[in-house]
FIDO-720544 format. One record per residue (C-alpha): z, x, y; chain. Coordinates in steps of 0.5 Angstrom, whole numbers, always signed. Layout:
     w     u     v milum
     Z     X     Y     A
...
REM end
This chain:
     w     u     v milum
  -117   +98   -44     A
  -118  +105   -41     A
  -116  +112   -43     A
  -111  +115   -36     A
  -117  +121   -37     A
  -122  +115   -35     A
  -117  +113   -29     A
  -117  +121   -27     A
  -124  +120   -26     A
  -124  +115   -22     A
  -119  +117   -18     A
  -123  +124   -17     A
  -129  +119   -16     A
  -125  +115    -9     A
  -123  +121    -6     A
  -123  +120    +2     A
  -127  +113    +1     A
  -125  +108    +6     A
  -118  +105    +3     A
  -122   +98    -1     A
  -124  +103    -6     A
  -119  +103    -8     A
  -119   +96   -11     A
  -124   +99   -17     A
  -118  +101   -21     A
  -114   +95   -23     A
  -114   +95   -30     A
  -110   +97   -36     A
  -110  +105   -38     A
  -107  +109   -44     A
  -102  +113   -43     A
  -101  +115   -50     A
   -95  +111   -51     A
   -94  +107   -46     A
  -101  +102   -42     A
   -99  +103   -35     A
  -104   +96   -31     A
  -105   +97   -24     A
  -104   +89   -23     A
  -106   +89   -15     A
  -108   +94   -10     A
  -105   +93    -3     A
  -110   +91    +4     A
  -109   +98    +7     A
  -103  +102    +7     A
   -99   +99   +11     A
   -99   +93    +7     A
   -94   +91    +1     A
   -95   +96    -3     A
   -99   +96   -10     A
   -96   +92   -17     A
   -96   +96   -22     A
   -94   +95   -30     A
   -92   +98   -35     A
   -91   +96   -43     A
   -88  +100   -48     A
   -89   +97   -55     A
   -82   +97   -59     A
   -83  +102   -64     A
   -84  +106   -59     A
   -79  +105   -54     A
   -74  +105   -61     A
   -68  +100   -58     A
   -63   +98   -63     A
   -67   +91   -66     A
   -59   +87   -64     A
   -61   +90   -57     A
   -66   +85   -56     A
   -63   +80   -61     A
   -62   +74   -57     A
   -63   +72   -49     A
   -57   +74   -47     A
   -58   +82   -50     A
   -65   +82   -47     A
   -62   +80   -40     A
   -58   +85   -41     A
   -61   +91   -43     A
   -67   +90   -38     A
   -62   +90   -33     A
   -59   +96   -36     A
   -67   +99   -36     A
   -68   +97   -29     A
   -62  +101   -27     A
   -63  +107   -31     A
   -72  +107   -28     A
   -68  +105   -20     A
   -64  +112   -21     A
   -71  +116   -23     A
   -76  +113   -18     A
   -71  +115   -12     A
   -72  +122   -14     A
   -79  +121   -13     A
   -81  +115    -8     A
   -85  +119    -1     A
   -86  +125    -5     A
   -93  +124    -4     A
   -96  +124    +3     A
  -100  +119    +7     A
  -100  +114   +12     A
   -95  +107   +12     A
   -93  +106    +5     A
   -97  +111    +2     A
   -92  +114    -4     A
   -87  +109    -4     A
   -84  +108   -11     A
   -80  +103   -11     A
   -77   +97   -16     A
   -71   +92   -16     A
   -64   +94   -14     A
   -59   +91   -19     A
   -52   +89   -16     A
   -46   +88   -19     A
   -48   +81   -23     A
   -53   +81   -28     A
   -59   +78   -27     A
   -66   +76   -31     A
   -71   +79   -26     A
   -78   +81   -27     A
   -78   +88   -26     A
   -77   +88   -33     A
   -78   +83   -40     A
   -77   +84   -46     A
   -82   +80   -51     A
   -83   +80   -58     A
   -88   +86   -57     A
   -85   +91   -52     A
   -82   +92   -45     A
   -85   +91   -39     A
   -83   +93   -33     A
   -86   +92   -27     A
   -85   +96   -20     A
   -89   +97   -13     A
   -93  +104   -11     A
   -96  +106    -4     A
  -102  +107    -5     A
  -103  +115    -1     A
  -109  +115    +5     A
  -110  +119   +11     A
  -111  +114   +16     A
  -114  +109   +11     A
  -118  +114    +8     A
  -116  +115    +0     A
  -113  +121    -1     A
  -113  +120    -9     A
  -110  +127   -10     A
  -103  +124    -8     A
  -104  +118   -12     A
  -106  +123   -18     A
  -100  +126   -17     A
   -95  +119   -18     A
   -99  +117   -23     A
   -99  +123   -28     A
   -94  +128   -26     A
   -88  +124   -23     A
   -89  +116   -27     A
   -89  +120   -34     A
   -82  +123   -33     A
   -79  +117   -30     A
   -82  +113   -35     A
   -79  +117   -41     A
   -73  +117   -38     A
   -72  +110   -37     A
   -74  +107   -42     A
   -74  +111   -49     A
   -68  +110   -53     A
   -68  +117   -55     A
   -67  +119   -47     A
   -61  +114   -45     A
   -54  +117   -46     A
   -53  +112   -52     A
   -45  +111   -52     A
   -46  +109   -45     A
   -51  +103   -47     A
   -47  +101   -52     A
   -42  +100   -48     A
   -46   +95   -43     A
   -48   +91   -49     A
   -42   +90   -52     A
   -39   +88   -46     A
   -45   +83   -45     A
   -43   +81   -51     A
   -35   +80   -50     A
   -37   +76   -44     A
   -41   +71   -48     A
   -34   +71   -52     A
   -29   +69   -48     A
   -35   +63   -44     A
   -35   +61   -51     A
   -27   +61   -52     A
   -26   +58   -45     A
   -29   +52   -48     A
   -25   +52   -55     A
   -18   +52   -51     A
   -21   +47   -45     A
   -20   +53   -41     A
   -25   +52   -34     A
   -24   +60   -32     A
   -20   +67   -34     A
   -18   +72   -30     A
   -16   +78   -35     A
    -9   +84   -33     A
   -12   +90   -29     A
   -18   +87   -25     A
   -20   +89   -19     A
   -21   +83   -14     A
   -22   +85    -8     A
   -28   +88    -5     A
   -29   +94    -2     A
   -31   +91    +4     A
   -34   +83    +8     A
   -42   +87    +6     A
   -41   +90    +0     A
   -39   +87    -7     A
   -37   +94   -10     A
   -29   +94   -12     A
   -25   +96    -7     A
   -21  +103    -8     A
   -13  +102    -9     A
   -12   +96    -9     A
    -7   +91   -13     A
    -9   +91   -20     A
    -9   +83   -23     A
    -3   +82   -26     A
    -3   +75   -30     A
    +4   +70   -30     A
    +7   +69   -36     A
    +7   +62   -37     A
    -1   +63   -35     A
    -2   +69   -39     A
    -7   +68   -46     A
   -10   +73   -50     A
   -17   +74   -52     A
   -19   +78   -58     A
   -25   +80   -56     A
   -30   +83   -62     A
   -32   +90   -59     A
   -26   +91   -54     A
   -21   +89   -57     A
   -14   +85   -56     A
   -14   +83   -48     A
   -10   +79   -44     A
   -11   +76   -37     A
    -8   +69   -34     A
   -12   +62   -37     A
   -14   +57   -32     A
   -14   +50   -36     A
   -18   +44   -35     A
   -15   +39   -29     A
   -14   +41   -22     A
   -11   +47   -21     A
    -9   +50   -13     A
    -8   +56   -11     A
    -4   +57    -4     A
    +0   +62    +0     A
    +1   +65    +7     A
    -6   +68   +10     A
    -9   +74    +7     A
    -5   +74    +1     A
   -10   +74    -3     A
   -12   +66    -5     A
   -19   +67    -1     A
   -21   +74    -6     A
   -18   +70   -12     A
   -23   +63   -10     A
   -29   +69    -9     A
   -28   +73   -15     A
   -28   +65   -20     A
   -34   +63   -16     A
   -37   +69   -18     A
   -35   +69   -26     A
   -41   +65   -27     A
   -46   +70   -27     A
   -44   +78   -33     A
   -41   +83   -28     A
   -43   +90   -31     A
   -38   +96   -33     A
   -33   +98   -27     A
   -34   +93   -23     A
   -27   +91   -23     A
   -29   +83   -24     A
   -32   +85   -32     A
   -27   +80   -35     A
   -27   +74   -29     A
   -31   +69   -32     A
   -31   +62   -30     A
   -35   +56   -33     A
   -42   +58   -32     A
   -43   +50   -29     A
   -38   +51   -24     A
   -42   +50   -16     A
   -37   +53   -10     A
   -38   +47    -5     A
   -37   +47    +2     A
   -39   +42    +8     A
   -46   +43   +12     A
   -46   +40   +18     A
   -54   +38   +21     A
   -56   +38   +13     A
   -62   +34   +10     A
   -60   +29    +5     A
   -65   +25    +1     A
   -63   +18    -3     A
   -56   +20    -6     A
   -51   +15    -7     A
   -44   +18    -4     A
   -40   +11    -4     A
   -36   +15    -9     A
   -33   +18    -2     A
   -36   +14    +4     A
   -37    +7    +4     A
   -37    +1    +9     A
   -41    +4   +14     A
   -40    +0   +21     A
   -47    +1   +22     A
   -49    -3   +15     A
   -53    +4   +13     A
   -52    +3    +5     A
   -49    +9    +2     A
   -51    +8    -5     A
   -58   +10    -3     A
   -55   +15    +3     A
   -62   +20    +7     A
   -60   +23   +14     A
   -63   +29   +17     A
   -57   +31   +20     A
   -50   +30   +17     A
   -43   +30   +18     A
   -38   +36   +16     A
   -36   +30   +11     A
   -42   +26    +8     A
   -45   +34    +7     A
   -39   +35    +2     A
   -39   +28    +0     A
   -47   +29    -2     A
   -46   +37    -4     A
   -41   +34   -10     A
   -46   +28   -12     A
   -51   +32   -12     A
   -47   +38   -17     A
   -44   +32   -22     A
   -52   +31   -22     A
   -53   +38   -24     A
   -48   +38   -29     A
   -43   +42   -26     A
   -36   +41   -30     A
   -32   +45   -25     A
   -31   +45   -17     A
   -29   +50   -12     A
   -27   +48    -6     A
   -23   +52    +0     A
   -20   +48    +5     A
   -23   +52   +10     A
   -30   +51   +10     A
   -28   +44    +8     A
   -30   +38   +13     A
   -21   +36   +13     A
   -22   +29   +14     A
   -27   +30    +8     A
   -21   +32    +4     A
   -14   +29    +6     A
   -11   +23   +11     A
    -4   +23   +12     A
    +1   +18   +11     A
    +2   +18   +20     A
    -6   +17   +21     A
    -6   +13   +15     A
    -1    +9   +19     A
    -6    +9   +25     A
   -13    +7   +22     A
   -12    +2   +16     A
   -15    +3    +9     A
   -20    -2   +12     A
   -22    +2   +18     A
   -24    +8   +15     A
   -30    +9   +11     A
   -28   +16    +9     A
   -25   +15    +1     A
   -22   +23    +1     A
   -23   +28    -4     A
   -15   +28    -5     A
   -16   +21    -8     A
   -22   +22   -12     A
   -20   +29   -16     A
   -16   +26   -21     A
   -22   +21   -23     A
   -27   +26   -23     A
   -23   +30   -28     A
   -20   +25   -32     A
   -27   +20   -32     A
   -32   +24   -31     A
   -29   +31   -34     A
   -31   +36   -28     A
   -25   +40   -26     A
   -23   +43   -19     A
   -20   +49   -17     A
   -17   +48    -9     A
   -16   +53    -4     A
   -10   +51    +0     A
    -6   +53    +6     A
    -4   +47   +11     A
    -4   +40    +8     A
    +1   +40    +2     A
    -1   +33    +0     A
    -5   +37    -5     A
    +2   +39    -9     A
    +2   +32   -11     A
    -5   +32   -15     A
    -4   +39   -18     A
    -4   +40   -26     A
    -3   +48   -24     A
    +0   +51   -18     A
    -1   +59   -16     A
    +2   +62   -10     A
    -2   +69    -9     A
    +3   +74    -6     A
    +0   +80    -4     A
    -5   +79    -9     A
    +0   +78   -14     A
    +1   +71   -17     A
    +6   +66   -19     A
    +5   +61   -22     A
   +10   +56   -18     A
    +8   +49   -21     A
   +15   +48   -24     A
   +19   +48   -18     A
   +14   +46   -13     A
   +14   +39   -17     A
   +21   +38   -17     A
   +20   +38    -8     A
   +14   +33   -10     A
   +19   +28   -13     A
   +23   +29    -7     A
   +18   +27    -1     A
   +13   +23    -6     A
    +6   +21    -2     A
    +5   +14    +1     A
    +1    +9    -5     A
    -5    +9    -3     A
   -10    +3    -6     A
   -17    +8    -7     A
   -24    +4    -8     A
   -25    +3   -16     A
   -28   +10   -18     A
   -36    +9   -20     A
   -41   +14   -23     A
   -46   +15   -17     A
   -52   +12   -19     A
   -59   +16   -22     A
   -64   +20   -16     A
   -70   +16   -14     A
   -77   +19   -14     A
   -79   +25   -11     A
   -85   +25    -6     A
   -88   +31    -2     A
   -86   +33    +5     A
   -92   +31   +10     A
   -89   +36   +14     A
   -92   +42    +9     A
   -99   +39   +11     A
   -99   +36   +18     A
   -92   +39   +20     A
   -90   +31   +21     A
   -86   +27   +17     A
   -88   +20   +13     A
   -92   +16    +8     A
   -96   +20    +4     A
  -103   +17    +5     A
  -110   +19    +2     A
  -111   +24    +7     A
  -105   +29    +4     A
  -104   +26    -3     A
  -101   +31    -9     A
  -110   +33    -9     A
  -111   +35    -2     A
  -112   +42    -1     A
  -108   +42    +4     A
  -102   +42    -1     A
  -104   +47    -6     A
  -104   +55    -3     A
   -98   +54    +1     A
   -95   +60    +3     A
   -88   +63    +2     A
   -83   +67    +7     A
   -77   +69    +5     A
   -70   +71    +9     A
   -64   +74    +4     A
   -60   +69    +0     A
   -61   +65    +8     A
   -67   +62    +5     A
   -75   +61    +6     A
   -80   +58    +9     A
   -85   +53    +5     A
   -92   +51    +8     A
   -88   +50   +16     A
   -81   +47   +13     A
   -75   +51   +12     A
   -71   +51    +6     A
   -64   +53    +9     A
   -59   +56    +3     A
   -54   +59    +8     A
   -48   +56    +4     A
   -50   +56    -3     A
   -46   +61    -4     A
   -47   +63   -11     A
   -53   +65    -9     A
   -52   +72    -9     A
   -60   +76   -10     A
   -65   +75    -5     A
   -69   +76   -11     A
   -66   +69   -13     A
   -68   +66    -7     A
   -76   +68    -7     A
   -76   +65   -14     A
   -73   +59   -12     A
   -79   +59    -6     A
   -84   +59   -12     A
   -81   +54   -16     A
   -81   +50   -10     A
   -89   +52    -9     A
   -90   +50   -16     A
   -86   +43   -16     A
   -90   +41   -10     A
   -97   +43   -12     A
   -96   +41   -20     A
   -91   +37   -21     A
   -88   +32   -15     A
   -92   +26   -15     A
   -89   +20   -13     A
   -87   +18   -20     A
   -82   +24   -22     A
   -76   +24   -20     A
   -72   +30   -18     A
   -67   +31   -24     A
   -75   +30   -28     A
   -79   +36   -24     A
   -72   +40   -24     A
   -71   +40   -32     A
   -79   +41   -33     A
   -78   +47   -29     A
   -72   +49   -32     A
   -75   +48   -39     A
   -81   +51   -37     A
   -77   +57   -34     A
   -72   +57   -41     A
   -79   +59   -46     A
   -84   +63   -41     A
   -78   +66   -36     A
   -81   +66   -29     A
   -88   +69   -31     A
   -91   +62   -32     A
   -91   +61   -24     A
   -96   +67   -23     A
  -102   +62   -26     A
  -108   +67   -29     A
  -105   +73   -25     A
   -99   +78   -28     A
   -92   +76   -24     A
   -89   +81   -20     A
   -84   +85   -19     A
   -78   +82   -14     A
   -76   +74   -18     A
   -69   +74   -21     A
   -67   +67   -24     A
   -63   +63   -20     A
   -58   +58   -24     A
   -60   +51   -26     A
   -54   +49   -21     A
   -59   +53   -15     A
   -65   +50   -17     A
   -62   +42   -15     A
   -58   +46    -9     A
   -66   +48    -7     A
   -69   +42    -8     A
   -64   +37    -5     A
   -65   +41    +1     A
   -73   +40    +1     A
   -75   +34    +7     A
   -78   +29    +5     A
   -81   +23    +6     A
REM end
């Protein structure tokens, strides 16, 4: 390790060299209390800008020792740090001159959720956070000075305001970990009181606009029903109540732009901790449950959806179902399976972005094409079984079929955002126009996932067999380039992963991460003997003890990775074509 004097030096001795030169001052440098490491240098200044890192030890940084205790802690003071190094940097970013990106500083942009993200990690030594700098040239030419400049006049002071503890408004930061903490609470709780998600009084659900998650100003603080409504003592905040939404198959109906689409967002999202004033703190949803909808034109791959579609005419066998392009209903029929797959215990449906022939057949069509006739078991017959024999819960948006009424444990009408729970009285009408009997196949777990093999396409752009020309050696499966468009998806090699409808993939961060798992599982662990929940759970413990640095190889992990759910992984790699 070199001393910043050293790098002073250096930067003095480039001066109005041609831009590689500047590629001489990767390495580790002192400054004093904290190293900062020029990770790698960006081509020229119009490129990607230059990765930098940044370690502060823990005694000095001097975080409260509780604030790192556990995953969850560092998680969250790190989401925290990087909000408080983002407020800094944008005080600074481009005042240094040049050309392209040259005085750029920029690092993650944190939303609503909290994520573990790569910007910044919490070890048993210190804090690493890591960021991006534009490397300042005239043309390409080196002006070291401008660079000089955000190195030691502008990164010294955000550094000591971002991640000091003696910089950081100290009432402020307790109050985002306790509320981590109190959330951590109530998942704990929900699975003691066989709740599937709660929803506390005086949340603010809906969101200011179709493009932002912010809250919305002056809407309808929630209020829960009494015969709903439970109460939390939380550890640091204190006594709350809010309604409790028990295991079963709950409905949520009502007249259009009530609310029932706003509630269905607000529980979809309560997997993941919401930070201080976003309204949503206290909606917390079992951290398993998947949000499914149909895909039509979707890639599925040796999945057993005879739990939902049957006796094809054409004899393909749906226990061991592929397609390159689905139906709305066999995508929804897939998505489930592949979700009971992924450990989900809570599904999220709204009627609709659901295939309708998926969902429910009425006693007239029921009438017209005989049981025998129609391959289609609909999910309005499969519900109750999923619950009681394979304890996955359901929360169903609905507003043109009321056969769902029949089905329900729990029914809420949103009233201009306000809810009712109407079960009572909406029971009495179902014993009044009760459903035509229906004689529904015998419910079967859906059998185990075959092998996982690689996509030829990723070598060729051709689908087939692998051969010894594009075996799991062959360079051409090693190296593959990654291209990532939002939470839509990204590129691998020539395929593309489509992610549009995981809607529960809320971070473009998520999706570039999901792209290295992805790289990494092709290139290391898919070899024609794993199956896909093998190489899922390999990645997944990995990611468990390493955290998103073990895809880096030799290499220090840059910034931009945030850590998808265990569900997104499956959802990935479920969507990956392969022979």
């Amino acid at each position: 390790m070199k001393h910043s004097e050293e790098l002073r030096q250096q930067l003095h001795s480039i001066h109005r060299r041609s831009y590689p030169a500047y590629k001489d001052l990767k390495g580790q440098y002192s400054f004093g209390n904290y190293i900062l490491s020029i990770d790698h240098v960006q081509g020229d200044p119009f490129a990607s800008p230059s990765h930098i890192s940044v370690r502060i030890a823990h005694k000095d940084a001097a975080f409260p020792q509780e604030y790192y205790k556990d995953t969850l802690s560092r998680t969250t003071l790190c989401d925290y740090l990087t909000r408080q190094f983002e407020k800094q940097i944008n005080a600074y970013t481009f005042r240094a001159k040049g050309s392209g990106k040259s005085g750029l500083i920029s690092v993650s942009h944190c939303g609503q959720e909290v994520l573990a993200r790569t910007a910044c990690e919490i070890s048993e030594n210190g804090i690493n956070a890591r960021f991006f700098i534009g490397f300042p040239a005239n043309g390409r030419t080196i002006n070291a000075f401008e660079l000089e400049k955000i190195l030691f006049e502008f990164l010294p002071v955000c550094v000591r305001n971002a991640f000091f503890y003696s910089s950081q408004n100290a009432r402020d930061l307790k109050s985002f970990m306790e509320l981590a903490w109190d959330q951590e609470f109530i998942r704990q709780e929900l699975k003691k009181r066989e709740l599937c998600a709660f929803v506390a009084d005086g949340s603010i659900l809906p969101r200011e606009s179709g493009i932002s998650s912010r809250p919305m100003k002056d809407s309808i603080p929630f209020t829960s029903p009494e015969s709903l409504k439970i109460s939390l003592n939380l550890p640091n905040h204190g006594t709350i109540t809010g309604m409790g939404i028990a295991q079963g198959i709950t409905l949520i109906v009502g007249g259009g732009y009530h609310g029932k689409s706003t509630l269905l967002n607000a529980l979809e999202l309560g997997v993941y901790n919401h930070i201080p004033g976003d309204g949503r703190e206290y909606v917390i949803t079992d951290n398993t449950a998947v949000k499914l909808r149909s895909e039509d034109g979707r890639f599925i791959k040796d999945v057993d959806i005879s739990l939902f579609i049957n006796d094809l005419p054409n004899k393909k066998d749906t226990r061991c179902f592929s397609t390159l392009d689905a139906s709305g209903s066999t995508s929804q029929a897939a998505g489930i399976v592949e979700s009971m797959e992924a450990g989900s215990h809570l599904f999220l449906l709204d009627e609709d972005t659901s295939a309708t022939n998926f969902m429910v057949r009425d006693a007239f069509m029921q009438q017209v094409i005989r049981r025998e006739k129609e391959p289609i078991t609909p999910f309005l017959e499969r519900a109750r079984d999923l619950y009681e024999k394979a304890g996955i819960s359901t929360i169903l948006v609905a507003g043109s079929s009321g056969a769902f009424f029949h089905i329900a444990d729990t029914i809420i009408q949103m009233d201009n955002y306000v809810p009712r729970d109407i079960t009572a009285p909406t029971k009495e009408l179902c014993r009044q126009y009760p459903l035509s009997p229906v004689s529904a196949p015998a419910f079967e777990m859906p059998h185990s996932r075959r092998i996982m093999t690689k996509s030829i396409s990723d070598a060729s752009g051709r689908h087939g067999r692998p051969d010894r020309k594009h075996s799991a050696e062959h360079p051409e499966h090693k190296n593959l380039k990654t291209k990532v468009s939002k939470t839509d998806g990204f590129t691998l090699g020539k395929q593309e992963i489509d992610l549009r409808y995981t809607e529960q993939l809320i971070d473009t961060e998520q999706t570039a991460a999901l792209s290295l798992l992805l790289k990494y599982a092709v290139e290391h662990l898919i070899d024609g003997k794993r199956t896909l929940s093998e190489v899922v759970e390999l990645l997944h413990n990995r990611l468990r003890q390493q955290g998103l640095s073990f895809l880096s190889g030799n290499s220090e992990i840059a910034c931009g990775y945030a850590l998808p759910r265990l569900q997104e992984i499956y959802a990935c790699f479920n969507r990956y074509r392969r022979p």
